[in-house]
Each structure stands twice: as C-alpha cells, then as structure tokens.
N, C-alpha and C positions, 0 to 999 in steps of 0.2 A: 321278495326283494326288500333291502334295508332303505330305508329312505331317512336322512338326517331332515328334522324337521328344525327353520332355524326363524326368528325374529327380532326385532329389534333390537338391532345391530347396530344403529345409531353412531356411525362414521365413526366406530371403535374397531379400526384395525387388530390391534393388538389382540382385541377379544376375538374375533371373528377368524384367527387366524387360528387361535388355538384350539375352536371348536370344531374348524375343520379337519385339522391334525387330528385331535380325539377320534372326531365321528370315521375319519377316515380308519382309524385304528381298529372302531369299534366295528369295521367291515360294512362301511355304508356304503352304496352300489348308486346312489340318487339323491340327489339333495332339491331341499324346499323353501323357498324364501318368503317367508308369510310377512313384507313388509317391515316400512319403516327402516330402510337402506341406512339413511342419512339424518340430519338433526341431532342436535346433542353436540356430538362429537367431532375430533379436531381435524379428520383423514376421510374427508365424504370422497376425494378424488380417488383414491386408494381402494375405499369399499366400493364402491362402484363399479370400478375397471373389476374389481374381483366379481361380481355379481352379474356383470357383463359375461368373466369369462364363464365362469358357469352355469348362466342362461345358453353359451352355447353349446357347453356341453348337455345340454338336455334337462337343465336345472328346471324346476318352474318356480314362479315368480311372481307375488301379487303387490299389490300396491300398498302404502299404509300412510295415515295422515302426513307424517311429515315429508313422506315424497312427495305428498301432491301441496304440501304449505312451500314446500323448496322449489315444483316451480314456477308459482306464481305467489310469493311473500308480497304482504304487503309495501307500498313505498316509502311509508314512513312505521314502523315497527313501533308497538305500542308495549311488549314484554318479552322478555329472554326468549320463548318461541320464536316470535317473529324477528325478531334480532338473528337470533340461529339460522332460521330459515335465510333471510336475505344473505346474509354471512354464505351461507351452502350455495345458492346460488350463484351468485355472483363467482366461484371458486369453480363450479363445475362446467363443463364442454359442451358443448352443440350435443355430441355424441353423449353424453348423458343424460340431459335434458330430452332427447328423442329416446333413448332407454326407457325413463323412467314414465314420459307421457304414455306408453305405449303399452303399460305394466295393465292389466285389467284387475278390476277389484275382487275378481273368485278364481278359482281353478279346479280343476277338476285332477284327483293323482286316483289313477285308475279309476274301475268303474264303482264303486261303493266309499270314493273318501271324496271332501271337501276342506279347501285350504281359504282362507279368510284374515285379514288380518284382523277385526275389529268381529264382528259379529255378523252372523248370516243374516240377521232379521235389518233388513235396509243397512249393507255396507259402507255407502257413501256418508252415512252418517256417521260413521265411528261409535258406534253404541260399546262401551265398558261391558263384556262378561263376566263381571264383580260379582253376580253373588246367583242364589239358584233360580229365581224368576228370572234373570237374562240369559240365564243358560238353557233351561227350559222354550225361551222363544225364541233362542239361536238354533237349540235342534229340531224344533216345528217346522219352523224359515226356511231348513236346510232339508227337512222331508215334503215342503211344500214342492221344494225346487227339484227334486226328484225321490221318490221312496226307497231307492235303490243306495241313497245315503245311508249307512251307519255310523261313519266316522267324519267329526268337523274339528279341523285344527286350527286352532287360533294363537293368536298371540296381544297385542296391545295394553295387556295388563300387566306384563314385567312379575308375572310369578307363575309357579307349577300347578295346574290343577287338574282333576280329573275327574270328569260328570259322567252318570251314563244313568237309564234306565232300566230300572228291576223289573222283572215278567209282569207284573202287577201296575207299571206304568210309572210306578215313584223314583224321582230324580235322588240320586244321591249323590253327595261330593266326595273327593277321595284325596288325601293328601300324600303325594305319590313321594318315597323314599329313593333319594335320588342313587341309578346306580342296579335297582334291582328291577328287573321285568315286569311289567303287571298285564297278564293276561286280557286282552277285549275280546272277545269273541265277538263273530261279526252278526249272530242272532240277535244281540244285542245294539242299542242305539249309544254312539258314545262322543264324549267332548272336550277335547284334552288344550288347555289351555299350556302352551309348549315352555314359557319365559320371553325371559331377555337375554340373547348373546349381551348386548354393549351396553346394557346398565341397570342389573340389578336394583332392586328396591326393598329388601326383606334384613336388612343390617348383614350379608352375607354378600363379599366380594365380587367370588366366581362366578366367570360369565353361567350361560344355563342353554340349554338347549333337548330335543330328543330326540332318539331314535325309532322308529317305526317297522316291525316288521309281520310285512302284510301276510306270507308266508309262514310264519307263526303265531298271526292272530295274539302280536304282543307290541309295548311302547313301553320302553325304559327311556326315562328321565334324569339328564346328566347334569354335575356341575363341573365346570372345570375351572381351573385355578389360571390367569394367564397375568401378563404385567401390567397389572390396574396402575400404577404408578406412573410406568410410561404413558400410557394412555390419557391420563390425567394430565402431566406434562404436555402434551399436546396440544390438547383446550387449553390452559391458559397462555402456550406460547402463539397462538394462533390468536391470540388475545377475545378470545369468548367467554360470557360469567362465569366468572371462578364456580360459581355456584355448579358449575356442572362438575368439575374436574374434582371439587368438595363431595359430591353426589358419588362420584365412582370408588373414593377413596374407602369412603364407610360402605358402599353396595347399599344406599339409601335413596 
C-alpha cells in the first residue's frame, strides 16, 4: 500500500492541498499526518477541518509541538511562537481543540513502521533529528519500543533525510533526490525524516512531502510546487509577523 507521509503543514492550506493532489496522483491509498497541523500559518481552520476529514477516512495522525503550544498558548505571548499559537487558538472550535487534544504523540502504520513527529527517543520533548547522533537514538528509542520496527518517520525538521543502518551497524545519511524511489528493504533498520508540506527552510519554495510503499519496500520523496504567494497573503492579512509570510516567500 502507498501511504503519503505528510508534516508540518503549518495552517498552509494552499501547500497542503497541493500535496494532496500530487500524492493522490502519485496513487497514494493512505495518508499520514506526522504533526504540527497548525502554527505559522494563516488557515489553521481550514487545515484542520481537512485533517479531521481525513482522520476519518482512516488517515493517522500524530501530534507535533505546535498543536499542543495551540492548545494551551501562553496568556501573555513572549515571541512570534506564542503570538501564533494564541492567534490559532483563539480562531479554532471546540471540535478542533478536542481533535487535536486527542492526537497521541506515536502511531503505529502497520506492523514494522513508526510515525513520530519529533523523535522517538522521549517524544514529548520534541528532540530535533538534526544530525546522526539523534538519529541513531531515535532508531534505538524506536527498537526499544518494539524490534519489529524498521522504519521511523519523522518530521519537525522541515527538510528530506534519510538514515538507515549498514549490516555492520553504521548509520549513514542519505540525501534523498526528490522524485526518484529509494529502495529500504525491511532487513534493514531505517529513518526517513519526510519535510515540510507548509514551510520549507532550505531556500527552495515547494512544499515537500513522501511517499511510502510498503509493498515495494520503497520511499520516494516529493516536492511540489503550490501558491506560496497566496499563502503568504494569508499570514499577513490575518495580520500574523510578516516574518512568516517573508519565510514562505524565499522557502526559508
């Protein structure tokens, strides 16, 4: 089965809709939402309702820092975060706010994969899978939690990566060519950090997301091109720091 694997989507309609068009295209049969719904951006009502309806189409759905900053934002907002955060809150429903409380911070997609948005080794912390030591104690974390794991998909770093170990036990990083299949086999232990649907960070636009198929024992990694523009408009008509609507502009 293809499973679109998607995150930080960050109340960027406009991105979120195009990756689902893509993935749909790309013949995806199941979708994933590794967190971070909302924050940032200018349409958390929008993304929501959309990630509602999809949770009941059988979507799954894990939770990511700025769902759980949106909802409970501090009362008085100390930086653009918590600005954002309260901003989201305050904009979203009963029924969203019981969605998002309700999101658990892991999942389970079949019996040998793990969905995370942040890192398996103590989730609730949000640990950065930046670089190969956090990757390394994300896929420990995640064979702690069961051996039957080979595959932990994350997101919260807003770029493409892909870890896995060699027969010999060494982690290696892989900079994965958006567009082209890269074989995992599941004898191997592996760690695919997925993007960012709604705000890239790499000087590159297009939202990002992948696709998984467990069935071919393969993960092509997409970017697709959607109306950063619009989106951008958004945020500042919504009157949130321009700094974000500047962020989407450049994919910084």
């Amino acid at each position: 089965m293809k499973t679109a694997l998607l995150s930080d989507i960050h109340a960027n309609r406009q991105a979120l809709d195009a990756c689902l068009q893509h993935a749909r295209a790309q013949g995806a049969q199941r979708f994933a939402l590794l967190g971070d719904l909302v924050g940032y951006g200018g349409d958390p009502v929008a993304v929501a309702d959309q990630a509602m309806a999809l949770a009941q189409n059988g979507a799954l759905c894990v939770l990511g820092n700025h769902d759980a900053m949106a909802l409970a934002p501090p009362a008085t907002p100390r930086n653009r975060a918590e600005l954002g955060a309260r901003w989201t809150h305050d904009r979203l429903a009963s029924r969203h706010h019981a969605f998002l409380q309700a999101l658990p911070l892991t999942a389970r997609l079949g019996g040998n994969a793990l969905l995370v948005h942040a890192s398996a080794d103590a989730p609730a912390q949000w640990r950065y899978v930046d670089d190969s030591n956090a990757a390394e104690r994300c896929m420990m974390a995640a064979q702690a939690i069961d051996p039957a794991i080979r595959y932990v998909f994350c997101g919260h770093v807003h770029e493409q990566v892909l870890y896995f170990l060699t027969p010999t036990a060494k982690l290696m990083r892989f900079a994965p060519e958006p567009g082209v299949p890269v074989p995992v086999p599941p004898h191997r232990q592996w760690l695919a950090i997925v993007g960012s649907v709604g705000q890239p960070r790499d000087g590159d636009a297009r939202a990002m997301y992948a696709l998984f198929d467990d069935a071919a024992a393969q993960i092509t990694f997409h970017r697709v091109p959607y109306d950063h523009l619009a989106a951008a408009a958004a945020i500042r008509a919504a009157g949130l720091p321009g700094f974000y609507a500047d962020r989407l502009e450049k994919g910084q």
